[in-house]
N, C-alpha and C positions, 0 to 999 in steps of 0.2 A: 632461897628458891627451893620448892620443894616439887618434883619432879613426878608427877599422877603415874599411874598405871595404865599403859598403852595397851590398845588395843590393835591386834595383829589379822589380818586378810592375807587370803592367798590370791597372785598375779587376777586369777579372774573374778574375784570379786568386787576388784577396783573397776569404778565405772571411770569413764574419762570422755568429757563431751568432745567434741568435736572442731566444734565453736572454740573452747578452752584449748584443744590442742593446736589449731590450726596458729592462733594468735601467741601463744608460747615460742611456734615453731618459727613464726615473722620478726619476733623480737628476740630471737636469737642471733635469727640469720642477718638482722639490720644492725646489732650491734656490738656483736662480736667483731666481727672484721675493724669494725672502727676504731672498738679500742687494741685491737691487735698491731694496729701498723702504727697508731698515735704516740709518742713518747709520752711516759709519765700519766697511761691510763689503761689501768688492766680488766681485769675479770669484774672488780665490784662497780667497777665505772658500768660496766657492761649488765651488772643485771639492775643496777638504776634505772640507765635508759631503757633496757628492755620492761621493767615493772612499768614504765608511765606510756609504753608504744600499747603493753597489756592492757592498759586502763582496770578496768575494774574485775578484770579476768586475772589480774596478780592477785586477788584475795581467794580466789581457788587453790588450796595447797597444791596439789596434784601437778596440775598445771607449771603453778611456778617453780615447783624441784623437777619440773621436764625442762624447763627453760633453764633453769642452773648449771643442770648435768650438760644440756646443749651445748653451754657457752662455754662451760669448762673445757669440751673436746672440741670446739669451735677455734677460742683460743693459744689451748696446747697444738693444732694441727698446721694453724697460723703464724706460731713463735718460727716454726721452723721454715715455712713458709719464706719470712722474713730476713730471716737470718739467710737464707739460700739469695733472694732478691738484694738486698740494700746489704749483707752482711754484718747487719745490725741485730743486737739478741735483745729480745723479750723477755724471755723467761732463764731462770736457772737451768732447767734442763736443755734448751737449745743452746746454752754458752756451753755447759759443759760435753754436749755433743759436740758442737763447734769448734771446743780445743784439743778435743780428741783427734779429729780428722784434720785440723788445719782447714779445710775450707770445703762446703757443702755442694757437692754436686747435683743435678738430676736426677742420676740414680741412686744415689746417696736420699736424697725428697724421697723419692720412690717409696723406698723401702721405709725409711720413719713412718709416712704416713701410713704405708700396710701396716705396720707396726701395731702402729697409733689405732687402729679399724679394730684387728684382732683384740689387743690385747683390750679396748673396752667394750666389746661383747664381752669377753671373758668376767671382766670386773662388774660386769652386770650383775650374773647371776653369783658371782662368789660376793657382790655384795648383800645380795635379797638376803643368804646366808649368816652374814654378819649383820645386818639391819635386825632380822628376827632377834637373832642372840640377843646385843645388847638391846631391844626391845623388851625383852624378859624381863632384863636385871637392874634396865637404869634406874628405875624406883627406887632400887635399894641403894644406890649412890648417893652418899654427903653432897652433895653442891659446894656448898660453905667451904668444907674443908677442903675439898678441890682446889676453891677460888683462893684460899690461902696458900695452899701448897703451892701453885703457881706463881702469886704474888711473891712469896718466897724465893722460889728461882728466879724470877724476874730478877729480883735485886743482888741475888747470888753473884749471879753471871755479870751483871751491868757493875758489880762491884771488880771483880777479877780480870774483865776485857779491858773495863774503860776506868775513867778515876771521879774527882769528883764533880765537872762539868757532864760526862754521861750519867751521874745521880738527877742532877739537876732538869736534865732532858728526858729522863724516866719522869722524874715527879710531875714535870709541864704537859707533857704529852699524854699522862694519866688522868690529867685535872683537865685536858680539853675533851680526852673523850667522855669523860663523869658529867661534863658539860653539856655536850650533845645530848647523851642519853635526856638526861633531866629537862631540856629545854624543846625536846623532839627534832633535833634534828638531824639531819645523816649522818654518820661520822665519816660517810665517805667524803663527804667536802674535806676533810682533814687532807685527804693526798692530795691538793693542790699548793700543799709545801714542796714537791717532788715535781712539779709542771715546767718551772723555772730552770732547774739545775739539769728537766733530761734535754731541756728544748735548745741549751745550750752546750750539753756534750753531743747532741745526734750532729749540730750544726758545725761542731768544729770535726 
């Protein structure tokens, strides 16, 4: 894969219809929450549904990375959300806030989600910043050798944690997303190996 030279706009030269936003912002709001309190369905469950509630408004870039960034802070806002209601954690970051306090209060909600408000305003503009940069430079990035170096640590690591049934589960789970790719289909179908085992620890 070779990686073109991107072209850069500043905030007000990006047009963004209306029409495009309004439908981003409905398939955010309809399936974020769903997959936030659902066992065994996160973030990409969530911008599935939302790309097909978008119909043909998810072929607008624009559009559909406003409904991504939504659902990400839709989600993260909702982990804790959840963890506060059912005591149940969604995410990494609300477990490990969870074991921190022992157990989530109202005021405790309070403050995460001020948190959560500030600190992604903030992450806005400190990423326009970072977007630009590697806008610049990603041209000049190998792909290839990336995708090996990765591969590499993939097997590093799966060799050190786990032994030779985690090789085995690295190779399978490689060969099913190589599958999808090639055959068009989502790879998010793949986390419905994960439906079963969470539907069965929320329940015990």
């Amino acid at each position: 894969v070779k990686i073109g030279r991107q072209k850069i706009f500043s905030i007000k030269e990006i047009k963004f219809e209306r029409k495009s936003f309004f439908k981003a912002g409905i398939g955010a709001m309809i399936s974020a929450p769903m997959c936030s309190f659902l066992p065994g369905i996160g973030s990409g469950h969530a911008g599935a549904i939302g790309t097909e509630i978008m119909g043909k408004d998810a072929e607008n870039d624009k559009a559909f990375l406003f409904m991504i960034g939504a659902i990400s802070i839709i989600v993260m806002s909702l982990s804790f959300v959840t963890a506060y209601a059912i005591e149940k954690t969604r995410t990494g970051s609300a477990a490990a806030v969870q074991e921190i306090l022992g157990e989530i209060s109202i005021e405790n909600l309070i403050v995460i989600l001020t948190a959560i408000l500030i600190s992604g305003v903030i992450a806005f503009f400190i990423g326009l910043k970072i977007a630009r940069f590697f806008s610049k430079h990603i041209n000049k990035i190998d792909y290839g050798k990336i995708s090996i170096f990765v591969i590499g640590l993939l097997i590093a690591v799966n060799i050190i944690l786990s032994n030779w049934i985690g090789m085995i589960v690295l190779i399978t789970g490689s060969a099913l997303g190589i599958y999808c790719i090639l055959s068009g289909t989502s790879r998010i179908n793949l986390m419905g190996c994960l439906l079963v085992p969470s539907i069965v620890y929320y329940l015990s």
